[in-house]
Backbone bond lengths (Angstrom), bond angles and torsions (degrees), N, CA, C in turn:
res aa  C-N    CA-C-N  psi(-1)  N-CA   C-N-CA  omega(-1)  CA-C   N-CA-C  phi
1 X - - - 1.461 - - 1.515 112.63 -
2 X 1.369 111.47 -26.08 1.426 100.96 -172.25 1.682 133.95 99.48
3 X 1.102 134.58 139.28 0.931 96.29 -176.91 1.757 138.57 -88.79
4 X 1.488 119.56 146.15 1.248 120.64 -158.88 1.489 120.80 -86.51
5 X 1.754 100.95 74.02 1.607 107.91 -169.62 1.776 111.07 -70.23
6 X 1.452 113.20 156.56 1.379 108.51 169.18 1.311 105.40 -74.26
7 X 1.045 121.02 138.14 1.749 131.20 163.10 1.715 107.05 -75.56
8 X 1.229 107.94 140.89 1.862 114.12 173.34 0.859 100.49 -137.80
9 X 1.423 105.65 160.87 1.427 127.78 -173.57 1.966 91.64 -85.86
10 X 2.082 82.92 140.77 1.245 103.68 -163.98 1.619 98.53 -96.29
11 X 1.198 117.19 0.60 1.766 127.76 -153.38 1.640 97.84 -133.81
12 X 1.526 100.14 178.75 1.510 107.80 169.39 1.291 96.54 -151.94
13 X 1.295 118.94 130.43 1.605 137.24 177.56 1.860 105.40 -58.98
14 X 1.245 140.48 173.22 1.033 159.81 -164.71 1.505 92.15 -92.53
15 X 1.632 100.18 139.78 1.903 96.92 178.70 1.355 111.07 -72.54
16 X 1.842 120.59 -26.31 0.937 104.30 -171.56 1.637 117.60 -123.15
17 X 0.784 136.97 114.63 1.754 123.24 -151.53 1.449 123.31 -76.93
18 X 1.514 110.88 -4.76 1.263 117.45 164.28 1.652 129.15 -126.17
19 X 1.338 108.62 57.59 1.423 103.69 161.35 1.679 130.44 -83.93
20 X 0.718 121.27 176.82 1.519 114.98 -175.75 1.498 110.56 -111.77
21 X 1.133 133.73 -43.81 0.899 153.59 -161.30 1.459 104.22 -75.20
22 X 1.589 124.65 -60.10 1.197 128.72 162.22 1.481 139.39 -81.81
23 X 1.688 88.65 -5.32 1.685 91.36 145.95 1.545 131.47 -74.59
24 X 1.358 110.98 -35.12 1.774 119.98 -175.17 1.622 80.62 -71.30
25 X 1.518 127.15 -79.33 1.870 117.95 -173.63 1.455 105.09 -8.51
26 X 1.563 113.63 -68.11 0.886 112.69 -146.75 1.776 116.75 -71.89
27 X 1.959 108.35 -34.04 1.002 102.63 156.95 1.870 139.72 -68.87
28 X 1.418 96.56 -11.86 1.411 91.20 157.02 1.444 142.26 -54.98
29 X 1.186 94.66 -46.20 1.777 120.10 171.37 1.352 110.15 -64.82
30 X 1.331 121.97 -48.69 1.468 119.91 -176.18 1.556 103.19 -49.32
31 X 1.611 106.24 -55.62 1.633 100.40 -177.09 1.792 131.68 -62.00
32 X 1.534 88.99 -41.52 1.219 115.99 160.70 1.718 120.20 -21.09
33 X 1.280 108.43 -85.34 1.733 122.73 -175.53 1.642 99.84 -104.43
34 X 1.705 134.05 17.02 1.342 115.98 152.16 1.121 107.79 75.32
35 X 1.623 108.42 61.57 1.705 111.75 -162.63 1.458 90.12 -92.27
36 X 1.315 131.01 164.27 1.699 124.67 156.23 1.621 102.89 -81.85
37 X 1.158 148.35 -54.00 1.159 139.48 167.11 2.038 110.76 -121.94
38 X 1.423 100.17 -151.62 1.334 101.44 -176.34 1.655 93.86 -107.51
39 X 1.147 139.20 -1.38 1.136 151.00 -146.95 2.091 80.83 -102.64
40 X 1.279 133.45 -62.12 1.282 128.93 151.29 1.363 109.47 -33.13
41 X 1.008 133.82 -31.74 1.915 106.87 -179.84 1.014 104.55 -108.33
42 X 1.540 128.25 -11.88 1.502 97.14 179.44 1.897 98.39 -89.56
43 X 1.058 136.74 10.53 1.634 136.97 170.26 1.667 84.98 -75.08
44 X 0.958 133.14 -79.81 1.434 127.97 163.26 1.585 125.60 23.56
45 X 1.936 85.81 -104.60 1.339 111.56 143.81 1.827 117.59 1.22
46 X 1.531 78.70 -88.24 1.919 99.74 -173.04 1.374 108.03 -38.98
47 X 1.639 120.11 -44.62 1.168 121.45 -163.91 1.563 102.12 -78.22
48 X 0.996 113.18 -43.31 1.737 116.60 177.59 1.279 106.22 -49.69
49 X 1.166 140.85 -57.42 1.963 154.92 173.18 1.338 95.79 -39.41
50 X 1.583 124.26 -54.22 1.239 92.91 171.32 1.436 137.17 -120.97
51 X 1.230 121.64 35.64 1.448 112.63 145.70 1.746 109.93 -72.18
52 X 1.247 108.27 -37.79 1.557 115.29 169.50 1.707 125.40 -33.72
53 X 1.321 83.85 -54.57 1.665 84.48 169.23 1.282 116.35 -128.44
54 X 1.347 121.19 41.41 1.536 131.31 114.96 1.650 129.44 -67.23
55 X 1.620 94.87 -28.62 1.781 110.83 174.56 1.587 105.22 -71.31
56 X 1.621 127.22 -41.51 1.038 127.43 -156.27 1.570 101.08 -96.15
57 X 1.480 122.54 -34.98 1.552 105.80 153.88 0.892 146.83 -95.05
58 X 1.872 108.13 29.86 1.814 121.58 164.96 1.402 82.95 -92.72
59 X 1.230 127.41 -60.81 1.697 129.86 -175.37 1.565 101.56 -19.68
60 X 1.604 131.84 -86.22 0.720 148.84 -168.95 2.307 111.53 -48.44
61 X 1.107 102.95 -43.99 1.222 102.66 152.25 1.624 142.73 -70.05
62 X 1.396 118.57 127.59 1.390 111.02 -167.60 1.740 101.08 -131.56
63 X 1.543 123.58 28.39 1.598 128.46 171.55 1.380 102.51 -81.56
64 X 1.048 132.53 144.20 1.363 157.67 128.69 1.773 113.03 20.81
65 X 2.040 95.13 -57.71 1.558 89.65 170.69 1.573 134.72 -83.93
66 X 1.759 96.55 1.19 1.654 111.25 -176.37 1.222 85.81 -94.23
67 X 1.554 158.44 14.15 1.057 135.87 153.08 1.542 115.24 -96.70
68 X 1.518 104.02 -16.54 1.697 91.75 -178.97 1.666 104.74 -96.01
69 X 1.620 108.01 -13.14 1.659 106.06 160.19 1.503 116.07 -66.87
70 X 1.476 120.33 -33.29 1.035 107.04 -179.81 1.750 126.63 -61.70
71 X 1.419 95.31 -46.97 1.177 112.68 -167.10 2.050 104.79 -58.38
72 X 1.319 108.83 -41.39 1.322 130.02 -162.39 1.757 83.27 -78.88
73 X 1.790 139.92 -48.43 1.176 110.32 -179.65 1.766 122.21 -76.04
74 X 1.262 117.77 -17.87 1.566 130.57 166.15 1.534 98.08 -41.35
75 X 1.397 111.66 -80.09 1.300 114.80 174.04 1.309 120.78 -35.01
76 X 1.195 129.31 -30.19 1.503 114.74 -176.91 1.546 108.18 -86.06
77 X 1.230 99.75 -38.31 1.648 89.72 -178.27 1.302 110.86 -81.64
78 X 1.513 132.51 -23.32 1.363 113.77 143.19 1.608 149.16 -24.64
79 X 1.258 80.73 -34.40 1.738 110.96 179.34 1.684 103.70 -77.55
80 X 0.998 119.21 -29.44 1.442 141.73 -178.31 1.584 116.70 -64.16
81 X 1.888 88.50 -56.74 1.843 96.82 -173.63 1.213 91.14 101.76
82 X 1.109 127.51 30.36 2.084 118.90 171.39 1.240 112.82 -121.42
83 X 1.353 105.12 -14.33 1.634 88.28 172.58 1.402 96.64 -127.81
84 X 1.735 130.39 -172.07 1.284 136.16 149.28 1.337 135.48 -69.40
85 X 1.001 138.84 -138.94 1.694 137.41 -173.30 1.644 98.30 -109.05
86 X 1.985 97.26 -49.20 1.653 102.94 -165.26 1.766 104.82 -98.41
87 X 1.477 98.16 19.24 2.127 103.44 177.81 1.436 115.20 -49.47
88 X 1.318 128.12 128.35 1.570 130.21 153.60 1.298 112.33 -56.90
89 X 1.114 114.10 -176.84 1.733 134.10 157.11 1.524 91.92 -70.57
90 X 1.374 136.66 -60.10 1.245 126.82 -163.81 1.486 110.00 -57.78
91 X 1.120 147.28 -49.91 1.705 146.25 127.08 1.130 104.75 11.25
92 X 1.177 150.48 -69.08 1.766 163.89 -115.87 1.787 77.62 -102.02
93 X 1.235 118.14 -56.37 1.399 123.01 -173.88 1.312 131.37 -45.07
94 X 1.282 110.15 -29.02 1.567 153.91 176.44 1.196 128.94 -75.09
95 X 1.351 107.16 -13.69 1.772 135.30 178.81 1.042 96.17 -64.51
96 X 1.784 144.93 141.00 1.024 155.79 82.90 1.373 146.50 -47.57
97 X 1.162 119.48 105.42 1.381 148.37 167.65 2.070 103.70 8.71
98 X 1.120 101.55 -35.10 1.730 122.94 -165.91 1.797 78.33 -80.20
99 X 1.401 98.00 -92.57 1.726 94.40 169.69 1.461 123.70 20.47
100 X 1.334 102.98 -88.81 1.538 119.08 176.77 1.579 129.54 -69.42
101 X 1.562 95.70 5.05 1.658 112.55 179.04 1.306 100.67 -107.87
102 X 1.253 103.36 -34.12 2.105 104.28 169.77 1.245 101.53 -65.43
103 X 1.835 155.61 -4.54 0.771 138.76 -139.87 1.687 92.24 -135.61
104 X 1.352 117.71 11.54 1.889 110.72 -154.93 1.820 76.44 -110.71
105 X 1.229 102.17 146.36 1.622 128.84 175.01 1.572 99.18 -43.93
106 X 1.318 125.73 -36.34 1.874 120.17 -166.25 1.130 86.22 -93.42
107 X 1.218 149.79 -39.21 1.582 130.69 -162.24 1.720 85.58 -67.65
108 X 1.168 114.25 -60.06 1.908 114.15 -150.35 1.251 90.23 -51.06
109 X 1.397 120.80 -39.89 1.493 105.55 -151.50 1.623 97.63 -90.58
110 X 1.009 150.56 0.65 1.532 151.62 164.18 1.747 92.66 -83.35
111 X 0.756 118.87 -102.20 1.583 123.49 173.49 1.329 122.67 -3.82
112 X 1.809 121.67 -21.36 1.311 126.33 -172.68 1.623 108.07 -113.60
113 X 1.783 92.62 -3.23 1.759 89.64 169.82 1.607 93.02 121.99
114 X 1.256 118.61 -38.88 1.859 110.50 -141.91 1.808 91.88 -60.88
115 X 1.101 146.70 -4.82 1.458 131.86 -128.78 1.578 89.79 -157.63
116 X 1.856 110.39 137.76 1.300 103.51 170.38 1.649 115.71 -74.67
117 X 1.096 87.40 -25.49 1.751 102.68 -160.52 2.164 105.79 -136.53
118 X 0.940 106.89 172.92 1.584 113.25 -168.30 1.546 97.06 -83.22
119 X 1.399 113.07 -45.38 1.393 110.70 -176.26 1.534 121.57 -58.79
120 X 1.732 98.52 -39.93 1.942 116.37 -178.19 1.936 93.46 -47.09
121 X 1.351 96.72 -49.63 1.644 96.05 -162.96 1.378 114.42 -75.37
122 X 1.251 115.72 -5.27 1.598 104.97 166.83 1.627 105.26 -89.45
123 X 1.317 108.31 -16.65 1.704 97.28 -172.22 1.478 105.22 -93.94
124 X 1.533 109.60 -12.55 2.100 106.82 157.73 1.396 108.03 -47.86
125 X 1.372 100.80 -64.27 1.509 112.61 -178.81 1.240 114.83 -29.17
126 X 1.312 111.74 -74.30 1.695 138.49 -152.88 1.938 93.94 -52.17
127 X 1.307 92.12 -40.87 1.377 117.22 -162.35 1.821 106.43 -72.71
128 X 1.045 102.27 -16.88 1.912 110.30 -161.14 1.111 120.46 52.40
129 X 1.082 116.07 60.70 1.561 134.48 166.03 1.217 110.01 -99.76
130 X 0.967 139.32 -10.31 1.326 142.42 -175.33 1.777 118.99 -104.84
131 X 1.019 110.70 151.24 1.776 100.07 -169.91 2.149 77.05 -149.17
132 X 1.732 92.71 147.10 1.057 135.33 156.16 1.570 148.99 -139.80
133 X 1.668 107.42 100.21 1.627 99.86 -179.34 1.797 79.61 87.12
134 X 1.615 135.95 -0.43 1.549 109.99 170.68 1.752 101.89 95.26
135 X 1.540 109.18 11.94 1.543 109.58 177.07 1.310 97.58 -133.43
136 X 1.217 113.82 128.05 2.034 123.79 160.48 1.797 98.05 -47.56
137 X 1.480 73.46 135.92 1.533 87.15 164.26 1.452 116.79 -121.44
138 X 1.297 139.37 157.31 1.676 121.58 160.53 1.990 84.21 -155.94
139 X 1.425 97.59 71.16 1.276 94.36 166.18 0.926 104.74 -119.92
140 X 1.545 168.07 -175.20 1.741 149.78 152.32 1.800 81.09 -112.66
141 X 1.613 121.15 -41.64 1.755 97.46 -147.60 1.680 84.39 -89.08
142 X 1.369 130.95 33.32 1.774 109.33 167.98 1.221 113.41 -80.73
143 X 1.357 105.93 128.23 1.731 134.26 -170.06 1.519 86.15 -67.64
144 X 1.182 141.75 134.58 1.442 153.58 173.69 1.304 116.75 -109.09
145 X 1.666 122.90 94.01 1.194 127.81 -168.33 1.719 106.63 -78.00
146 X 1.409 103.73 144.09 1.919 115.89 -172.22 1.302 103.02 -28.62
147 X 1.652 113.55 -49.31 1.679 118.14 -146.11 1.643 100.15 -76.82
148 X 1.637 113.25 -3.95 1.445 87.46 -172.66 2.039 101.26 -114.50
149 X 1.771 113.52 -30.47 1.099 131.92 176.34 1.455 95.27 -4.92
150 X 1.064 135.20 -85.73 1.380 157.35 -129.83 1.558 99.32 -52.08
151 X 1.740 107.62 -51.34 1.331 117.93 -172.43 1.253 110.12 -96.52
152 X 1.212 129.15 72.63 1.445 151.49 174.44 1.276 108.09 -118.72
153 X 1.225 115.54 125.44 1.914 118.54 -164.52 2.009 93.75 176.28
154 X 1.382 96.31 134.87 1.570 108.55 146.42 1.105 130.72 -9.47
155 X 1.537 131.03 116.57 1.321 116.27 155.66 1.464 120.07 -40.36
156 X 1.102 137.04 170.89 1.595 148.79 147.52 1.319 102.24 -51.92
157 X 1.362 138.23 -83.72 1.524 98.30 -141.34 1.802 99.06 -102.29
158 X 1.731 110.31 36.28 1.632 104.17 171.54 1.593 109.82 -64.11
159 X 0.663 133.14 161.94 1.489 146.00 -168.93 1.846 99.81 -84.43
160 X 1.718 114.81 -25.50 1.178 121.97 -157.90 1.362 98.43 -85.71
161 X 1.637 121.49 -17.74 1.112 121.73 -174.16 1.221 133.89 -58.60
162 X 1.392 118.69 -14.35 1.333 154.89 176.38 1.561 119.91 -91.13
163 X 1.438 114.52 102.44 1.609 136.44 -128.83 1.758 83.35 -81.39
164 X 1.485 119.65 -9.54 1.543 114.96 -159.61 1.586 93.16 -109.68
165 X 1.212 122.86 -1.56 1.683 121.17 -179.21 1.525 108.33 -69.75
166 X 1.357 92.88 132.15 1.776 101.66 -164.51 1.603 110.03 -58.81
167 X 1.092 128.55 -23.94 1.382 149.59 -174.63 1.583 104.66 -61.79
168 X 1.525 102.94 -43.72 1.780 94.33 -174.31 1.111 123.92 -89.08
169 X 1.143 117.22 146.79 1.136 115.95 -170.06 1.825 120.79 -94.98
170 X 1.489 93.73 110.30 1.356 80.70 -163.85 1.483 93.91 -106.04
171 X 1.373 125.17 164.95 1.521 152.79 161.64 1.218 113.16 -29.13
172 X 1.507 91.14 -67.56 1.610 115.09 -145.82 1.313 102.19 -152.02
173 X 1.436 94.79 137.30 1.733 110.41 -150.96 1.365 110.24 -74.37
174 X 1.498 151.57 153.62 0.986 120.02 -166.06 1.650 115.55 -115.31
175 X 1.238 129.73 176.93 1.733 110.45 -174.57 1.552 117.44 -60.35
176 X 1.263 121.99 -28.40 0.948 126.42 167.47 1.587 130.77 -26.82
177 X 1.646 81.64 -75.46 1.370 101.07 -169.86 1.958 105.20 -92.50
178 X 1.022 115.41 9.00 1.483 110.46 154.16 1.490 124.16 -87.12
179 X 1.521 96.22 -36.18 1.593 99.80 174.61 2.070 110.72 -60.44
180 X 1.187 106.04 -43.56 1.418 115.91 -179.25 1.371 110.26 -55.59
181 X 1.609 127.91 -47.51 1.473 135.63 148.64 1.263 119.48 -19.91
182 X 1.714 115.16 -68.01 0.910 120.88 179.13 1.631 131.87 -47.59
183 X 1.279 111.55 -43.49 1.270 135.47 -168.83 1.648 89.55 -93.76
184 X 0.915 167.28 -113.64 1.555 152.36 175.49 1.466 96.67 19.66
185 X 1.439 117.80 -48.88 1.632 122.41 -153.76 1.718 106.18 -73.87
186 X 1.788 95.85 -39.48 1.548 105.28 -173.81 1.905 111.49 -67.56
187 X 1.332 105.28 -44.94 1.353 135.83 -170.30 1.872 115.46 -57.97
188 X 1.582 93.05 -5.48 1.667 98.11 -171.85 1.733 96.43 -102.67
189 X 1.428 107.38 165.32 1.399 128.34 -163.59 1.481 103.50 -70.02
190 X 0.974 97.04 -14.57 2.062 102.28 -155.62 1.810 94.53 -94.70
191 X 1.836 118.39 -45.08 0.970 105.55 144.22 1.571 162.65 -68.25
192 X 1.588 97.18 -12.89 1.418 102.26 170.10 2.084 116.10 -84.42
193 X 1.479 101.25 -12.12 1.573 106.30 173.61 1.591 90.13 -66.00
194 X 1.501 131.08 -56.52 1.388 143.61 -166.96 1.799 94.25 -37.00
195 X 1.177 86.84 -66.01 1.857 88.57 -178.43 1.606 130.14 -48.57
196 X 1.367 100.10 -47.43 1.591 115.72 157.31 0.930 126.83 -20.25
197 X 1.575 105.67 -69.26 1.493 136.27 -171.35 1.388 105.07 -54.94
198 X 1.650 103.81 -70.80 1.624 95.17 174.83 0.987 145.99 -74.54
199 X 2.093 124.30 5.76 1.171 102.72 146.46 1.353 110.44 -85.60
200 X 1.249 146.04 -27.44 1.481 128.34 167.13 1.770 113.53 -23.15
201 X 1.368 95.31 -58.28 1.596 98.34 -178.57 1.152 120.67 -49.03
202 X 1.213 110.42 -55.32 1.843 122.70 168.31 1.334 132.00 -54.35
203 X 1.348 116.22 -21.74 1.377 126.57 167.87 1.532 113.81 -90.32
């Protein structure tokens, strides 16, 4: 069986359950980045609180080992894309909640094209269609560190992998399927009178 750990809550609910103000916030965001509930942003949330006051009690420390913690948490959120190269602890402070939602595996992957919509790209995910670094993913909230972003691509045999699948959303149309346009275009009645006409003219 394994062993039978207690599960805890990874989040903390709102102190007060009826504000107004941070209920509409909060439903913005949900729609926003394609949350499944609000129960996804406030894990978020939670996580933001504490690098926050991990920032504010390296701040407050000035020994020897709060400088090699410091240096070692810079780096991580570097790794992140939230802070800069030359960021303080006071920076870390500066984080917004949005921040760390630009940073979840479904935002990147809507944002980089693969997805018509925010929701399509959490259900790639959900679905394991998605590969990172050469590993399935079906997480939507994985924080996606810089060094791996790049190598984000389709499994092999997803169906999505295939740049002509009506589902993806591509940019820019491809030769393919313009030439096929085209020829649809020649093939209609309205253009073959066009043709008519001008050899009449020409003769």
């Amino acid at each position: 069986m394994g062993d039978p750990r207690k599960q805890r809550k990874k989040y903390s609910t709102p102190s007060h359950p009826w504000q107004k103000a941070r209920i509409d916030e909060e439903k913005i965001l949900v729609v926003e980045y394609g949350l499944k509930n609000k129960k996804n942003l406030w894990k978020m949330i939670s996580k933001l609180a504490k690098f926050k006051q991990q920032a504010k009690a390296l701040i407050a420390r000035k020994d020897p080992q709060a400088l090699k913690e410091k240096e070692l948490f810079i780096i991580k959120l570097q790794k992140l894309n939230l802070v800069n190269e030359n960021s303080s602890l006071e920076d870390v402070l500066d984080i917004a909640v949005k921040d760390l939602l630009e940073r979840r595996l479904q935002t990147i992957l809507f944002r980089k094209g693969y997805a018509r919509t925010i929701k399509q790209s959490r259900q790639m995910i959900t679905h394991q269609h998605i590969m990172i670094n050469g590993q399935k993913m079906d997480v939507p909230s994985f924080l996606v560190p810089t060094s791996i972003e790049a190598t984000l691509e389709f499994q092999g045999r997803s169906p999505f992998a295939d740049p002509e699948h009506p589902e993806r959303n591509n940019k820019e149309k491809s030769p393919k399927i313009e030439e096929k346009e085209e020829a649809k275009i020649e093939n209609t009645p309205e253009a073959e009178n066009e043709k008519v006409v001008e050899v009449a003219a020409n003769e």
